[in-house]
Every structure is written in C-alpha cells, then in structure tokens.
C-alpha positions in Angstrom: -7.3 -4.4 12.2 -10.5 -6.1 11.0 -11.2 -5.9 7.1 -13.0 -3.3 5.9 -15.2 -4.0 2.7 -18.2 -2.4 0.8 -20.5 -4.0 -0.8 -22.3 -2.9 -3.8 -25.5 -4.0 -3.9 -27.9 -2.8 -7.3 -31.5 -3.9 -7.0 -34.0 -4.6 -10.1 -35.6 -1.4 -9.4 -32.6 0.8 -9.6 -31.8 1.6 -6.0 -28.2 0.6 -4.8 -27.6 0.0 -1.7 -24.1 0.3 0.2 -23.1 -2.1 3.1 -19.9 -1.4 5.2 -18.5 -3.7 7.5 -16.0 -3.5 9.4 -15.6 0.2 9.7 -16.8 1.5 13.4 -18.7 4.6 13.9 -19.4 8.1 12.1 -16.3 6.9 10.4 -18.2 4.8 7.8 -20.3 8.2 6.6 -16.6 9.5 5.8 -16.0 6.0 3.9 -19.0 6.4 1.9 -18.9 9.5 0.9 -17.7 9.7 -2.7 -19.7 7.4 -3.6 -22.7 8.4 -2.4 -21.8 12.0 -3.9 -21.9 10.3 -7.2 -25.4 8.4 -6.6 -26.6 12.4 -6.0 -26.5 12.6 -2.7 -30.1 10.7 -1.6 -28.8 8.1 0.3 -31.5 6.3 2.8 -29.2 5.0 5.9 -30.1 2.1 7.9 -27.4 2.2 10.4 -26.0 -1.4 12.1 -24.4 -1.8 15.4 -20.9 -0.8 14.4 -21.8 2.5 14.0 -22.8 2.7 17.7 -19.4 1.4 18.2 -16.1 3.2 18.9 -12.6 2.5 17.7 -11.9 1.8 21.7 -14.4 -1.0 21.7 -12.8 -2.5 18.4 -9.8 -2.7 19.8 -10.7 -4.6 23.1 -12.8 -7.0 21.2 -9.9 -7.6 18.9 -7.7 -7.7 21.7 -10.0 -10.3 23.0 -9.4 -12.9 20.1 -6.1 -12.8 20.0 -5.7 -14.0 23.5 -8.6 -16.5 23.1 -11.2 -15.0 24.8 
C-alpha cells in the first residue's frame, strides 16, 4: 500500500487547508473527518484525481510497479 499522509497547511489569513495523498476515493472524507469537525465543520473541498479513483485502480497501478511496468 502507498503512504498515506496529511498535510497541514495554515495560511497568514487563518484558513487551513488539508491535503491527502495517497488515500483513494470517498475514503479520504472519512480520513478527514475529525479534523475537520474540530476546524467547525466549514471545510471548502477541492477534490484531486484520487478521489475519482477506486481501491481497484490502486491496486493495478501498484501492481504495475512492482513488475516494472
């Protein structure tokens, strides 16, 4: 399995700003969660391609670099 991280981000104006990597699909709303609960709940989301992405497609692609491809 691929790491997973979050990054933190807090800009000079207050907003924070979550980015997940490595987590595929709705699963990265579940990952999120708590923490976003703590910011209050008003959480804008700019979505990226893994969460178009299912855990089926993560594992062919990581399938794919083990064998070289």
């Amino acid at each position: 399995m691929a790491d997973e991280t979050i990054d933190i981000i807090i800009h000079p104006d207050g907003r924070v700003e979550l980015q997940v990597c490595g987590v595929k699909g709705e699963r990265c709303l579940e990952v999120t969660k708590a923490v976003e609960e703590v910011l209050g709940g008003k959480v804008q989301r700019d979505f990226t391609s893994e969460m178009y992405e299912s855990d089926e497609e993560q594992d062919r692609e990581q399938e794919k670099r083990k064998l070289g491809y």
